[in-house]
DSSP file (Angstrom, degrees, kcal/mol; ACC not computed):
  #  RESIDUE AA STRUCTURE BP1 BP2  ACC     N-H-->O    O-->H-N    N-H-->O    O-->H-N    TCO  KAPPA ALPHA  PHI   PSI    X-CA   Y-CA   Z-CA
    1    1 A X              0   0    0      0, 0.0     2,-0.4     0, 0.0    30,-0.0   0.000 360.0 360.0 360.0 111.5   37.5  -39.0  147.5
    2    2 A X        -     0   0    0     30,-0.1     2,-0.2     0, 0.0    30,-0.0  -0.838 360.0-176.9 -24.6  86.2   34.1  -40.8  148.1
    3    3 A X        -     0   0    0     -2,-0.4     2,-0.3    26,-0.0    26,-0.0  -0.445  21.4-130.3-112.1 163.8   32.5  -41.3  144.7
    4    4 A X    >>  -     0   0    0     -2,-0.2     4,-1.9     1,-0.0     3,-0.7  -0.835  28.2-112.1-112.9 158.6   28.8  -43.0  144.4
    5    5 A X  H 3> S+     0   0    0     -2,-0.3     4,-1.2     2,-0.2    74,-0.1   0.418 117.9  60.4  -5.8 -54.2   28.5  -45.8  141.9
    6    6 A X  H 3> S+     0   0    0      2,-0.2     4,-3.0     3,-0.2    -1,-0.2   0.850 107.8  46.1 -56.0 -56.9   26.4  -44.0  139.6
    7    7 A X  H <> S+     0   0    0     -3,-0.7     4,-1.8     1,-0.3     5,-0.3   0.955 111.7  60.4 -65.3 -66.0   29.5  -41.3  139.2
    8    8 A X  H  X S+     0   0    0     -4,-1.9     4,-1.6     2,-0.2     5,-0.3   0.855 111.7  32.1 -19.0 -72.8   31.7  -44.5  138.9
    9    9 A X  H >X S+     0   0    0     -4,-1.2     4,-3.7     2,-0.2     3,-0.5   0.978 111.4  60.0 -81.6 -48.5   30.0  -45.8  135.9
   10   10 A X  H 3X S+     0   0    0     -4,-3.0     4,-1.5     1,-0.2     3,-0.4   0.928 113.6  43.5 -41.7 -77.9   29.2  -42.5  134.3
   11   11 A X  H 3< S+     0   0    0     -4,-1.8     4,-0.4     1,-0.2    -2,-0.2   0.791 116.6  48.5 -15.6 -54.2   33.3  -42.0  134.4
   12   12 A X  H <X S+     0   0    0     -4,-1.6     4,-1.1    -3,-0.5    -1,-0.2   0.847 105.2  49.6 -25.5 -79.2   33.7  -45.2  133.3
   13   13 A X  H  < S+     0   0    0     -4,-3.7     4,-0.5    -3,-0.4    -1,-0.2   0.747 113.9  52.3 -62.5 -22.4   31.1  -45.4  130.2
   14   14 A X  T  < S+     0   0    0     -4,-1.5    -1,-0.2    -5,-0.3    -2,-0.2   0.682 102.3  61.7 -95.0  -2.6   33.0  -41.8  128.8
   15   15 A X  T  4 S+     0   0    0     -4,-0.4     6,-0.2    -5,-0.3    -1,-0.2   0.947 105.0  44.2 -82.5 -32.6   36.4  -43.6  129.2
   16   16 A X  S  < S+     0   0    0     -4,-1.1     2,-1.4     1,-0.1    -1,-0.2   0.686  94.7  86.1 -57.2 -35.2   35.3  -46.2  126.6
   17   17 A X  S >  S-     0   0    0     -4,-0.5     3,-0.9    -3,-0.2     2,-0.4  -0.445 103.9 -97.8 -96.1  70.3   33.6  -43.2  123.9
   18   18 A X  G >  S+     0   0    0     -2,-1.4     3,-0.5     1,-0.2    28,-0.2  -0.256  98.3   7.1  84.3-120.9   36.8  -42.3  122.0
   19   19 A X  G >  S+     0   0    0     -2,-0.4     3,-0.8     1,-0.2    -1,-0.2   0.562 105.1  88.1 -80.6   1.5   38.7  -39.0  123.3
   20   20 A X  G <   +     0   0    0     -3,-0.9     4,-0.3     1,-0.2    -1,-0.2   0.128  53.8  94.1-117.9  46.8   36.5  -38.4  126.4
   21   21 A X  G X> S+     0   0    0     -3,-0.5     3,-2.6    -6,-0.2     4,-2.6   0.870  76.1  75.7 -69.9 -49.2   38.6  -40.5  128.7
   22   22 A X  H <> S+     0   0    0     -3,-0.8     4,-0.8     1,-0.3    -2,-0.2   0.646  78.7  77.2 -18.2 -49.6   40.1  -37.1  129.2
   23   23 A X  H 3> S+     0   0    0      1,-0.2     4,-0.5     2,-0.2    -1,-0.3   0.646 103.2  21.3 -34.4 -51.7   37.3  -36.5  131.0
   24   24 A X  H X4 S+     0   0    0     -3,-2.6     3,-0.8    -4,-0.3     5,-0.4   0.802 109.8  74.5 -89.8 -36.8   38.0  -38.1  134.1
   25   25 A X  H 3< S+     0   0    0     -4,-2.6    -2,-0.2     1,-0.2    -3,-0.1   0.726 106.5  33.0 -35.7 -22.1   41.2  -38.1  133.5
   26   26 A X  H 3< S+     0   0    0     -4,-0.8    -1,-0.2    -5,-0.2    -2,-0.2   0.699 106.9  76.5 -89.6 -22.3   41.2  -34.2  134.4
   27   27 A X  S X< S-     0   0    0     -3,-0.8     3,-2.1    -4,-0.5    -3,-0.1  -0.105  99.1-103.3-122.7 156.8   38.7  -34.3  136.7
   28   28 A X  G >  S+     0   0    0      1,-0.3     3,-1.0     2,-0.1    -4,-0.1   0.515 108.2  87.0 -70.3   9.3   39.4  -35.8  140.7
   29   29 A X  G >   +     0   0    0     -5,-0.4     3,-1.4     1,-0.3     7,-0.4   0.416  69.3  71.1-110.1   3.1   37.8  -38.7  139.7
   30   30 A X  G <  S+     0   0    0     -3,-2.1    -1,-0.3    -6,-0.3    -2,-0.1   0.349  85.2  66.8 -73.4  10.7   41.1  -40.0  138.4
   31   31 A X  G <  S+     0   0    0     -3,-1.0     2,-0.3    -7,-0.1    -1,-0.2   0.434  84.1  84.5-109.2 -11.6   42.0  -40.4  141.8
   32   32 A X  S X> S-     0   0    0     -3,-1.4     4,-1.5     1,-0.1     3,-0.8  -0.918  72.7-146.5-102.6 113.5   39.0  -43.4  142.2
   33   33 A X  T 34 S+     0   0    0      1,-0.3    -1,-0.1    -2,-0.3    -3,-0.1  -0.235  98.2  57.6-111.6  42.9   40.6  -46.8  140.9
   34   34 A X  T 3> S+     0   0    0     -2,-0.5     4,-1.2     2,-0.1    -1,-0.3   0.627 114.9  38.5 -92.5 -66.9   37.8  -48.3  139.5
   35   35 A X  H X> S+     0   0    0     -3,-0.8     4,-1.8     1,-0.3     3,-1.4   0.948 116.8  53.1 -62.3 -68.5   37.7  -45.0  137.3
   36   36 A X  H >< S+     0   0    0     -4,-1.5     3,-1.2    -7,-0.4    -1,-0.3   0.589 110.5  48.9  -5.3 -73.5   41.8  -45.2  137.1
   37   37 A X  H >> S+     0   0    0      1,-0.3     4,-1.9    -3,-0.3     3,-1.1   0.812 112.2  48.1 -39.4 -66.7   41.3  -49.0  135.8
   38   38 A X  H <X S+     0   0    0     -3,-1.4     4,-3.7    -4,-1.2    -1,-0.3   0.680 106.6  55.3 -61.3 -31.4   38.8  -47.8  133.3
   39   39 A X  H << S+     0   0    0     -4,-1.8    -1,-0.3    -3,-1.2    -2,-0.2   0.298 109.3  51.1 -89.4  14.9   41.0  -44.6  131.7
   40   40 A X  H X> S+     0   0    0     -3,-1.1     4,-3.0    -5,-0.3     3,-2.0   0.763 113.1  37.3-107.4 -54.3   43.7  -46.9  131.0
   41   41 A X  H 3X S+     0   0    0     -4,-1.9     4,-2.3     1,-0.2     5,-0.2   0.961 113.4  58.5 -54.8 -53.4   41.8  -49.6  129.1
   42   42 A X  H 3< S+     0   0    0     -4,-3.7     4,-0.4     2,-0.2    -1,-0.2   0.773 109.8  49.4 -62.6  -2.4   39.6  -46.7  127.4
   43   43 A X  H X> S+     0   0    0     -3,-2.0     3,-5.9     2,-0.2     4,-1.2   0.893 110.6  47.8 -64.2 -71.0   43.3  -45.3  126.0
   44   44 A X  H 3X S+     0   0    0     -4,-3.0     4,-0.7     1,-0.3    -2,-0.2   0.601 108.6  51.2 -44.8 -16.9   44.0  -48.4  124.9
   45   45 A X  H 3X S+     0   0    0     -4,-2.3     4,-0.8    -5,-0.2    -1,-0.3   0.521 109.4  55.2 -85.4  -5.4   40.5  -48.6  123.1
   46   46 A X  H X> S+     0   0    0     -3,-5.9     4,-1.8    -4,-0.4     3,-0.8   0.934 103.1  52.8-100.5 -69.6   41.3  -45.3  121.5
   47   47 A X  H 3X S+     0   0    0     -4,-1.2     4,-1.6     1,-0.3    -2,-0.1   0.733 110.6  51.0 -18.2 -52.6   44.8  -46.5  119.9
   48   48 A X  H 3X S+     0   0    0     -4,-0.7     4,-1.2    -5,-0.3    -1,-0.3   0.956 107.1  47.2 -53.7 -62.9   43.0  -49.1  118.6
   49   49 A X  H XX S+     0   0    0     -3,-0.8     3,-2.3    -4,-0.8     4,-0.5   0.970 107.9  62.7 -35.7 -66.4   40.4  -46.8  117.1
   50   50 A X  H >< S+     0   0    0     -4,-1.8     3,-2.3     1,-0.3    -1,-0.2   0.888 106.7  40.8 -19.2 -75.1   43.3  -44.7  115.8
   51   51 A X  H >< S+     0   0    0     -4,-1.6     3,-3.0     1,-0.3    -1,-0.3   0.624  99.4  75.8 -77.8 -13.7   44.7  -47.4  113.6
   52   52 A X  H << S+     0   0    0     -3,-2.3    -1,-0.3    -4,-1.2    -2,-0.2   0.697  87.8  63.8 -81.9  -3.3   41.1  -48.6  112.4
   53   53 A X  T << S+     0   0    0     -3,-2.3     2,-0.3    -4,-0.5    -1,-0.2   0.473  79.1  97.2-110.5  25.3   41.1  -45.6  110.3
   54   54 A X  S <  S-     0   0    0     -3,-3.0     8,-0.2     4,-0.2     2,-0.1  -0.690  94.1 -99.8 -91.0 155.9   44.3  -47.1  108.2
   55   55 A X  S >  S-     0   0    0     -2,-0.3     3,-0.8     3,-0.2     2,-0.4  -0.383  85.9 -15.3 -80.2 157.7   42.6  -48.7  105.1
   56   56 A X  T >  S+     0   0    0      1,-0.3     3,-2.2     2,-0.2     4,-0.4  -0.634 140.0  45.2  78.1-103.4   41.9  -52.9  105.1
   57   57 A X  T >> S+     0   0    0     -2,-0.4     4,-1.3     1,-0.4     3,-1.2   0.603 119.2  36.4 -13.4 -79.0   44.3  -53.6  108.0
   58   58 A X  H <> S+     0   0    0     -3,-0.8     4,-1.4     1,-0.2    -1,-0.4   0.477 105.5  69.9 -71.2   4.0   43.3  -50.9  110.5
   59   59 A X  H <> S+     0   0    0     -3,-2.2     4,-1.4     2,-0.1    -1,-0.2   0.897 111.7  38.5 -68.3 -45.4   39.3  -51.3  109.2
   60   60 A X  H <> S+     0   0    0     -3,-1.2     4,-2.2    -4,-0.4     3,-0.4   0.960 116.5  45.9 -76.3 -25.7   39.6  -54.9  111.2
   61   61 A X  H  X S+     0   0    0     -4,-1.3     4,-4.8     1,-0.2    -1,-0.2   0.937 113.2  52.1 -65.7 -18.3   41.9  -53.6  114.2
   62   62 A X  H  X S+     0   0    0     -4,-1.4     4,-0.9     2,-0.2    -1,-0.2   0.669 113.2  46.3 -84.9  -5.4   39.1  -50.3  114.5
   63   63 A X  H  X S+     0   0    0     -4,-1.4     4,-0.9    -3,-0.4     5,-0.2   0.931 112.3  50.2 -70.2 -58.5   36.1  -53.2  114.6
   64   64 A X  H  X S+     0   0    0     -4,-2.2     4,-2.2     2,-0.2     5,-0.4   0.883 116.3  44.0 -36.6 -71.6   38.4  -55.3  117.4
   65   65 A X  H >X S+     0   0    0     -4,-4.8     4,-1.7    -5,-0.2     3,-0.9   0.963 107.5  54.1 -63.1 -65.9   38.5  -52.0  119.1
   66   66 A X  H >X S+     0   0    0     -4,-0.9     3,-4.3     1,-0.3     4,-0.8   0.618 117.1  41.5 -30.0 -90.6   34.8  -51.2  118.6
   67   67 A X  H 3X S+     0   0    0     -4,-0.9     4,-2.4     1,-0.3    -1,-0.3   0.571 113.8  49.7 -48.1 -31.9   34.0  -54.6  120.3
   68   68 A X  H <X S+     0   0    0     -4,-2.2     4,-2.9    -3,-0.9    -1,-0.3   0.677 111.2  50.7 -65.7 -17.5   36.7  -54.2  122.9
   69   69 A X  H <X S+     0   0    0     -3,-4.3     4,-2.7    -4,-1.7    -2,-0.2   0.869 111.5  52.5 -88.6 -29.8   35.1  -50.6  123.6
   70   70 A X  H  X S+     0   0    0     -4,-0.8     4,-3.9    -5,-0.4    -2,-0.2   0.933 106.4  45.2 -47.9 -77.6   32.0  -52.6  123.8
   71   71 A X  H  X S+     0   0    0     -4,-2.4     4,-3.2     2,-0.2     5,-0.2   0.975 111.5  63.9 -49.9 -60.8   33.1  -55.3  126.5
   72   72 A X  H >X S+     0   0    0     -4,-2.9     4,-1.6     1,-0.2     3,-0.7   0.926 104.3  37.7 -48.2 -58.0   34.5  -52.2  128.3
   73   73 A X  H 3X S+     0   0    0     -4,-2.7     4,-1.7     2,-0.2    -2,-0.2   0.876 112.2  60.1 -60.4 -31.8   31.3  -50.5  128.9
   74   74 A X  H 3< S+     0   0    0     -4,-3.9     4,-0.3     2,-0.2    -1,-0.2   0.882 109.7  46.9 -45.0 -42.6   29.5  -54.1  129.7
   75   75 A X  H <<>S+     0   0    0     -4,-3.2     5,-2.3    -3,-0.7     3,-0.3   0.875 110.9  53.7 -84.5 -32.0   32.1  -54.4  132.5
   76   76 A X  H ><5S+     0   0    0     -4,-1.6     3,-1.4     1,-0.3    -2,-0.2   0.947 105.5  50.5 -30.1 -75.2   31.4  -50.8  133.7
   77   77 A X  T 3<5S+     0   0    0     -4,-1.7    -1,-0.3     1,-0.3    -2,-0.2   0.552 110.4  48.8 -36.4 -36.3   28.1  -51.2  134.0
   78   78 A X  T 3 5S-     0   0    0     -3,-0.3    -1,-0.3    -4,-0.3    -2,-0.2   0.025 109.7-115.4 -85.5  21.6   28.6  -54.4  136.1
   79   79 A X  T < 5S+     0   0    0     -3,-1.4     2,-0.5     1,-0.1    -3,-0.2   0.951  71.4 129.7  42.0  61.4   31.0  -52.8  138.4
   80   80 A X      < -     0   0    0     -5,-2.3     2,-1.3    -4,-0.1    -2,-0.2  -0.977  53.3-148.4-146.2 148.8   33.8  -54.9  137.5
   81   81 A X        +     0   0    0     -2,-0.5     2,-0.5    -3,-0.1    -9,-0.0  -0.463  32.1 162.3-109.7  63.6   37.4  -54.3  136.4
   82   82 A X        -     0   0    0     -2,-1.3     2,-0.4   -10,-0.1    -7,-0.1  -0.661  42.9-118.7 -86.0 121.7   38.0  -57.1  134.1
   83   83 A X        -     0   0    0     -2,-0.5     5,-0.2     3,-0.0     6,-0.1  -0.513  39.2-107.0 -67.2 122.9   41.4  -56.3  131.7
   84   84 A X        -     0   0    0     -2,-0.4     2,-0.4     4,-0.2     5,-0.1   0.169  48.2 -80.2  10.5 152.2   40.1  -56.3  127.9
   85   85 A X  S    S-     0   0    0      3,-0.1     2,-0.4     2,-0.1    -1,-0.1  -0.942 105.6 -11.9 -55.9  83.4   41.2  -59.6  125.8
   86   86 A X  S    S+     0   0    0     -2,-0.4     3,-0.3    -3,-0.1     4,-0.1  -0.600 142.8  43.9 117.7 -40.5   44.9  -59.3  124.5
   87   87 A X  S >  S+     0   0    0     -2,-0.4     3,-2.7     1,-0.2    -3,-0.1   0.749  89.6  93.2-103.0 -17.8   45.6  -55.4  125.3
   88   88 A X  T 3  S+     0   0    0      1,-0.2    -1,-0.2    -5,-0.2    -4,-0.2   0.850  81.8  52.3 -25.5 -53.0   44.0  -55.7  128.8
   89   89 A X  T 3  S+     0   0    0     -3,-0.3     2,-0.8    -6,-0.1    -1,-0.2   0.566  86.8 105.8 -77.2 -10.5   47.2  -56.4  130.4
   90   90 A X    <   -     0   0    0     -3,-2.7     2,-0.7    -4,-0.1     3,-0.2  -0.626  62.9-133.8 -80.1 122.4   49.3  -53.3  128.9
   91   91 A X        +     0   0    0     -2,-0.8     3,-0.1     1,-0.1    -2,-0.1  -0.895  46.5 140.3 -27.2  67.0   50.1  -50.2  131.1
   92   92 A X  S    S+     0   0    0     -2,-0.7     2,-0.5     1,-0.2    -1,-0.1   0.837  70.8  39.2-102.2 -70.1   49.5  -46.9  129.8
   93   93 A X              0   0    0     -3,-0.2    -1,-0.2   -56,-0.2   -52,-0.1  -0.807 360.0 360.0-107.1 109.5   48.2  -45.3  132.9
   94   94 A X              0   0    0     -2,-0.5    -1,-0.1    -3,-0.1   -57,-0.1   0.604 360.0 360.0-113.9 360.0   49.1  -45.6  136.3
């Protein structure tokens, strides 16, 4: 499958906004391993998110994930598949 750029980062940018990684994940566009890259790190920014809404603790891990969610769309938007800081390197989604 032959995706344009544009389709690339739009995929990309939803993999980062919570639950609507799903979105390409259902969709053929999981098939593109730019987008792949991106639906693994946007899980892993949703876990994170998950836990920010345990009280104190998870308030700082759900900022860390807001900023990680951040950095992910920055590298979307530059076309580049750079792993996240500390959870980058985990394996969700293959």
């Amino acid at each position: 499958m032959t995706t344009s750029s544009s389709d690339q980062k739009l995929m990309g940018i939803l993999c980062y906004l919570g639950i609507l990684w799903l979105i390409p994940l259902l969709t053929e566009h999981k098939n593109d391993s730019f987008v792949k890259f991106h639906i693994n790190q946007g899980i892993l920014v949703s876990i994170l998110m998950v836990i920010g809404f345990v009280p104190v603790v998870g308030w700082i891990i759900g900022i860390i994930g807001l900023v990680f969610a951040i950095i992910g769309i920055v590298n979307v938007v530059n076309m580049q598949q750079k792993p996240l800081p500390v959870i980058g390197g985990i394996t969700l989604y293959k």
